[in-house]
C-alpha positions in Angstrom: -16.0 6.7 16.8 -18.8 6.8 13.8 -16.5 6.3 10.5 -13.7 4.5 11.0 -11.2 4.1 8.1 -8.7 1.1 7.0 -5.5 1.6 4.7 -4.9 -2.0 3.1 -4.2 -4.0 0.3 -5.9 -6.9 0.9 -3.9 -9.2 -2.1 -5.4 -11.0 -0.9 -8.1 -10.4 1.8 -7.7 -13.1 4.6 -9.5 -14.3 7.8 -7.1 -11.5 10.2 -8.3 -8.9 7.7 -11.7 -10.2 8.4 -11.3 -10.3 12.2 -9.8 -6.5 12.3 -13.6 -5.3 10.1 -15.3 -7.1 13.0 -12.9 -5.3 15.6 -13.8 -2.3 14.3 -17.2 -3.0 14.2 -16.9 -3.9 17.7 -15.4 -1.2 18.9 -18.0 0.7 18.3 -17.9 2.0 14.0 -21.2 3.0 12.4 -19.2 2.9 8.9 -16.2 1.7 7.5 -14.2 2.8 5.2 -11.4 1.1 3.5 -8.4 2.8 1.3 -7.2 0.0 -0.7 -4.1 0.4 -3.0 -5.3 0.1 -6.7 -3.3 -0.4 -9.8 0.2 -1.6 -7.7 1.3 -2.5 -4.4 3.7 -1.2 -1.8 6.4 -4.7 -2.4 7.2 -2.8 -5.9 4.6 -4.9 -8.3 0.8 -5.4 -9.3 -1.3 -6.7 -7.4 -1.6 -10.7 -7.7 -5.8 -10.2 -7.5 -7.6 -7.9 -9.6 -9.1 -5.0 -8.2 -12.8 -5.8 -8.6 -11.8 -9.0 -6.5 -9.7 -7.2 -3.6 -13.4 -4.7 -3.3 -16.0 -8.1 -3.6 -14.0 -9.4 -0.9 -14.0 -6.4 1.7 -17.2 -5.5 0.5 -18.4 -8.6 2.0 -16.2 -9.3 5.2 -18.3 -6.2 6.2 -16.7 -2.8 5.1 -19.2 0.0 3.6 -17.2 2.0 1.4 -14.0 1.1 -0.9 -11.5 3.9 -2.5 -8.7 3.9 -4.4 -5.2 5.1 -3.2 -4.0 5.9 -7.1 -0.7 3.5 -7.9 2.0 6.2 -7.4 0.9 6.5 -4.0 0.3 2.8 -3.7 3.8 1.5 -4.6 5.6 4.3 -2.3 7.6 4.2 0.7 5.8 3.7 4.1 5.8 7.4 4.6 4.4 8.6 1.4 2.0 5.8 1.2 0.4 6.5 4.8 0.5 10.5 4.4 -2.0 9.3 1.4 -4.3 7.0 3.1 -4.0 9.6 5.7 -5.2 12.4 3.4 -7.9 10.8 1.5 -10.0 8.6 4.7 -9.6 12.5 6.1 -10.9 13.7 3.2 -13.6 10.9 3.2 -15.1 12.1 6.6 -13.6 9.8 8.8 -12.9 10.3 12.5 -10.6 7.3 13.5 -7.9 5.2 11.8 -7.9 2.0 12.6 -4.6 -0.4 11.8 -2.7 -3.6 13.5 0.2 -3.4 15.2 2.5 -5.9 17.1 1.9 -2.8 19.9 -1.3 -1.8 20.1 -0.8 0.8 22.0 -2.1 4.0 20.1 -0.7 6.7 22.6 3.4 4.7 22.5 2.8 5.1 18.6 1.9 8.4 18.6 4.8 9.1 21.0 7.1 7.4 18.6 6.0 9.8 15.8 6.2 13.0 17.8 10.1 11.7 18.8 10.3 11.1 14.8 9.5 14.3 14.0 11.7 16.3 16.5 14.6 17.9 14.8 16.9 16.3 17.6 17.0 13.1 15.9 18.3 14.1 12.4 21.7 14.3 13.7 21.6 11.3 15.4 20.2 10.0 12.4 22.7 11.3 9.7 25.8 9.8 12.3 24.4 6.7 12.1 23.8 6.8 8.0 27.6 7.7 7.8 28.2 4.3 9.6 26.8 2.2 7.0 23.7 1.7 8.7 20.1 1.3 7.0 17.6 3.5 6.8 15.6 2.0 9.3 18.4 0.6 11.5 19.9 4.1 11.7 16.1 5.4 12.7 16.0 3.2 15.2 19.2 3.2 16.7 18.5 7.0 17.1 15.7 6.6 18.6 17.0 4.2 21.5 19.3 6.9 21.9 17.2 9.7 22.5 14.2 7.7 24.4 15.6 4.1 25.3 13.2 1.4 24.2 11.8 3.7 21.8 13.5 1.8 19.0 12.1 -1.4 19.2 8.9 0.1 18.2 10.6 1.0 15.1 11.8 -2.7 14.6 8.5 -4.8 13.3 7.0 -4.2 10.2 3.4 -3.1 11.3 4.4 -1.2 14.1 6.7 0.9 11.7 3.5 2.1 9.5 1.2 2.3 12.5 3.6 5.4 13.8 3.8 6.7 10.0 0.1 6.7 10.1 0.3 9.0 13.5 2.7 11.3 11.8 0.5 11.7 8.8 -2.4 12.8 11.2 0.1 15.0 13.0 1.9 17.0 10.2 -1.7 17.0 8.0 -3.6 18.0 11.7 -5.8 15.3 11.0 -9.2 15.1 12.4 -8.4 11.6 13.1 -7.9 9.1 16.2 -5.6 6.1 15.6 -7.2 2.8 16.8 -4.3 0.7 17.2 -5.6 -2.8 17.2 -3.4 -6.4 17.6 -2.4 -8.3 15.1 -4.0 -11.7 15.2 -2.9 -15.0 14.0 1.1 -15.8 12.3 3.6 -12.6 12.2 4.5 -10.7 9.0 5.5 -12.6 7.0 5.1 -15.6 8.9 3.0 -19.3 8.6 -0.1 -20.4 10.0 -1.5 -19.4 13.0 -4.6 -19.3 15.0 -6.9 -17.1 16.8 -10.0 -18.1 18.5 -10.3 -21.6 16.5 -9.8 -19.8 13.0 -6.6 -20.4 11.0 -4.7 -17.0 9.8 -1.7 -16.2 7.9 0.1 -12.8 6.7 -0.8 -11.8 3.0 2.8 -12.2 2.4 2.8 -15.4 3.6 -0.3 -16.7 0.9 1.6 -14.9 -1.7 4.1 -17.7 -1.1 1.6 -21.1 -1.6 0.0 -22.1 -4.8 -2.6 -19.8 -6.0 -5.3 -19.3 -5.2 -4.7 -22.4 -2.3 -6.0 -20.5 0.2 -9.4 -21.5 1.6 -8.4 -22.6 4.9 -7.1 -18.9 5.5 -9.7 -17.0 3.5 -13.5 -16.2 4.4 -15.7 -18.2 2.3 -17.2 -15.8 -0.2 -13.2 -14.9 -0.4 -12.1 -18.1 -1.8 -15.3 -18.4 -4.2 -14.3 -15.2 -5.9 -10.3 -15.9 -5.9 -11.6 -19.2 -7.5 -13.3 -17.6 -10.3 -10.6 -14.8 -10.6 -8.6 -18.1 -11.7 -10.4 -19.9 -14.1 -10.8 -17.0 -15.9 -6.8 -16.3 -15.8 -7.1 -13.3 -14.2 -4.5 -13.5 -11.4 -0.9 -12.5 -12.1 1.4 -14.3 -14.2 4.7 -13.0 -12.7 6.8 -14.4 -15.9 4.9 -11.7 -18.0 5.2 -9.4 -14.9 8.8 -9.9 -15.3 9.2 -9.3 -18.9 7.4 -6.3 -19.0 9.4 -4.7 -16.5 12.7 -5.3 -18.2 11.2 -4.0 -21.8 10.6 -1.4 -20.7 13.8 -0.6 -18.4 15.6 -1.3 -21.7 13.4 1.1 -24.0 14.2 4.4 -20.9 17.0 7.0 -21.5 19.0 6.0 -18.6 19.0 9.9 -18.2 15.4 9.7 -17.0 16.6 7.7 -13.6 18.0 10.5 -12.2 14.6 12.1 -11.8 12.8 9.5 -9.9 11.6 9.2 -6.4 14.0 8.1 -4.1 17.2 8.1 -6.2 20.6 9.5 -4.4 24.1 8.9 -4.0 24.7 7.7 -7.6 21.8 5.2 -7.7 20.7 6.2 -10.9 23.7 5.4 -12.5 23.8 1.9 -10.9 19.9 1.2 -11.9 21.6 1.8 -15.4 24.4 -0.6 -15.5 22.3 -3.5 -13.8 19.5 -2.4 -16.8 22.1 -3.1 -19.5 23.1 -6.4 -18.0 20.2 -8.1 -15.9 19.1 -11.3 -17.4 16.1 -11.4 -14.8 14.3 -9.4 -12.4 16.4 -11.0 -9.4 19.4 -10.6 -11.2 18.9 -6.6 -11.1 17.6 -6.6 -8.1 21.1 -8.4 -6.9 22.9 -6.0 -8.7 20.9 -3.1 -7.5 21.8 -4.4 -3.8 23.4 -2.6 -1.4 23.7 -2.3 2.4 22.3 0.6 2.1 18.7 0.3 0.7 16.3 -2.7 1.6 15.1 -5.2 -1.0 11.3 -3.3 -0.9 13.0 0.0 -1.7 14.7 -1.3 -4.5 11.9 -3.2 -6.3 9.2 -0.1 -5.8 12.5 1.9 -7.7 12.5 -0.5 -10.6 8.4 0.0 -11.0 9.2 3.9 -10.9 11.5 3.6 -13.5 9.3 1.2 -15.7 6.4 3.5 -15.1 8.3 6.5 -15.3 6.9 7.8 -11.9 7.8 11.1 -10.8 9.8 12.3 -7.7 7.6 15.0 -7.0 3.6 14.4 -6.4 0.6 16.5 -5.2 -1.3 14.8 -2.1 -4.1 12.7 -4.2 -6.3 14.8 -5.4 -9.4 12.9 -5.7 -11.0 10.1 -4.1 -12.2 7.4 -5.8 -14.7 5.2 -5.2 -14.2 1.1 -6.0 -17.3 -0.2 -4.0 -19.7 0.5 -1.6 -23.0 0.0 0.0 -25.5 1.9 -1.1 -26.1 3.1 2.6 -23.0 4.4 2.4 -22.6 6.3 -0.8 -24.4 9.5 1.1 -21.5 10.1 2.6 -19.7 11.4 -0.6 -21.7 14.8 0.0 -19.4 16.0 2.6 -16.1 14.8 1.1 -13.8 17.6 1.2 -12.4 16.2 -2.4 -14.3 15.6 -5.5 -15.5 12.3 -5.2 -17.4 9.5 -7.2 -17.0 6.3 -9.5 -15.9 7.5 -12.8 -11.9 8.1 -13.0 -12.7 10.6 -15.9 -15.0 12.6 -14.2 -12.7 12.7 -11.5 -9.3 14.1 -13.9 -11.7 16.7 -15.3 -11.5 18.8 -11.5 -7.9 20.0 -12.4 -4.9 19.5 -13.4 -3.2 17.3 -10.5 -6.2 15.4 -10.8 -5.6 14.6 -14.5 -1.0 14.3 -13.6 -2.3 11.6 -10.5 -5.3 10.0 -12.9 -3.1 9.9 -16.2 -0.3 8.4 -13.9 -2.7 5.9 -12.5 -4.5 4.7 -15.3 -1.0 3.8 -17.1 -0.3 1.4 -13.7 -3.7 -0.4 -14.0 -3.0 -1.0 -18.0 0.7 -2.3 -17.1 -1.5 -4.6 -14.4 -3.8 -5.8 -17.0 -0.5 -6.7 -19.6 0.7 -8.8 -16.4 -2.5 -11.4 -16.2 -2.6 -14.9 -17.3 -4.8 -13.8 -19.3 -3.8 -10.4 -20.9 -6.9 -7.7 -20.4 -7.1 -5.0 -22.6 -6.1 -1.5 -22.2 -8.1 1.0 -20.1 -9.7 -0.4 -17.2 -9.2 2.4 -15.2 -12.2 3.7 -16.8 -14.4 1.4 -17.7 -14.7 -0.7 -14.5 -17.9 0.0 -12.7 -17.9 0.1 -9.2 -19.3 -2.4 -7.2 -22.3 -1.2 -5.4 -24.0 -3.3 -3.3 
């Protein structure tokens, strides 16, 4: 291992984000780089940090490089989102993919994705669908069937990406070795834990306490800049957050939902009615609800359709950079994508590059409308990376 790679979101970065850098430090990482989710986030909103904040922060727990995975990647599901990361650290240069897992077991992962991707378990799957079943409760189920035990891989949260990561680096033939590493500290989603005298908690788990009351939980030079991030009101106000989102749900030709990501068996007609009669974001996301299709799936749905995402995207064209070391910026030579700082250089190198950038630059202004303190339009490009 020489350049390892990270997929993340760090809203916000914490002490077991800090603690995985140093792992993969340890283990051995000349550089590392870090594919952090810019302009949205996977849970079907904007990030609660701003972006500049999110690089500060990993820039100084110890990673060398920072690039953007573009919003419509960003708030996908876990497959398309990993197949990005995937593609781009690949791209970058990098030879290993690091992540947590409640396994950390790198060759059971990879296992799992092989299994995943065998045509064997489709019907499985499908019999299990007709039943009622989830998604991911169908997947796994399947699984068990066709390799007992199997399926409880497929049953914690960061164990399900780690073996999407695998089978991004197996269908793209990835030059890249997953480092499966253990998750330290409380569970997904969990409290407060502790790991060798330092208190940790999930992101999700912050995202629930007063912001930003998170020192105890954050490096240092973390909770200085989520501090400043708000006294100068730049964190996410979810009332406005909320607002927005139902404007413009209201303003779309219902017609539109049927041509977004994700959307089958009638669900664009539902996301229509519960438009016309939600009085808040929880109330359409209660009307949206069915056995069916998880809570996450539903909310990154409602973002598409505010945002007018597309069902069909190229692999990201581009890569990005948000921060780095100077040390590392050499490295950009030998990316197999164009590559640098400037989001309108970047759209100029063709025309998926300006679909992906145009896309993306709309999400970061929708981001900025959702602060305490409303920022102004165009961020996307005028943001300088932070080079350190």
């Amino acid at each position: 291992m020489q350049f390892a790679g990270i997929i993340a979101e760090y809203d916000p970065f914490h002490n077991g984000h800090a603690a995985q850098l140093a792992a993969v430090r340890a283990a051995g990482a000349q550089c590392i780089a870090v594919c952090m989710s810019s302009g949205a986030v996977q849970r079907g909103g904007v990030p609660i940090l701003p972006e500049k904040v999110r690089v500060r922060a990993a820039l100084a727990a110890g990673a060398d490089i920072v690039i953007a995975l573009p919003a419509p990647y960003a708030a996908s599901s876990a497959e398309q989102f990993a197949a990005a990361g995937v593609h781009l650290l690949a791209a970058l240069g990098c030879d290993t993919l690091a992540f947590g897992a409640e396994t950390p077991d790198a060759q059971a992962l990879l296992d799992a994705a092989r299994l995943l991707q065998g045509k064997e378990i489709n019907t499985i799957l499908r019999k299990n669908l007709a039943t009622g079943m989830t998604y991911a409760a169908a997947r796994a189920t399947a699984a068990d069937a066709l390799h007992p035990g199997m399926g409880e891989l497929l049953r914690t949260p960061n164990n399900i990406l780690g073996i999407e990561y695998c089978k991004a680096i197996l269908a793209q033939g990835a030059a890249l070795t997953p480092l499966a590493l253990p998750r330290l500290g409380a569970a997904h989603g969990g409290g407060a834990g502790e790991h060798g005298g330092t208190l940790m908690a999930s992101a999700s788990y912050l995202r629930s306490l007063p912001r930003p009351d998170w020192e105890p939980f954050v490096p240092a030079e973390a909770a200085a800049l989520y501090g400043k991030a708000d006294a100068e009101g730049l964190l996410l106000d979810n009332a406005k957050f909320e607002t927005a989102v139902l404007a413009l749900l209201r303003m779309q030709n219902p017609e539109n939902f049927a041509q977004l990501r994700g959307v089958s068996e009638g669900l664009e007609n539902r996301l229509a009615a519960a438009v016309r009669e939600a009085d808040s974001l929880e109330d359409l996301y209660t009307r949206l609800k069915t056995k069916r299709y998880p809570h996450a799936r539903l909310r990154r749905l409602v973002l598409d359709a505010a945002l007018q995402t597309p069902a069909e995207l190229p692999m990201p064209p581009y890569i990005q950079v948000l921060g780095a070391r100077k040390t590392a910026l050499p490295r950009l030579k030998k990316a197999a994508l164009p590559a640098g700082t400037a989001l309108a250089d970047l759209m100029r190198t063709g025309p998926d590059a300006e679909k992906i950038g145009r896309l993306h630059s709309k999400a970061v202004d929708f981001s900025s409308l959702c602060r305490e303190k409303i920022q102004p339009m165009g961020l996307a490009f005028t943001v300088k990376a932070v080079v350190i």
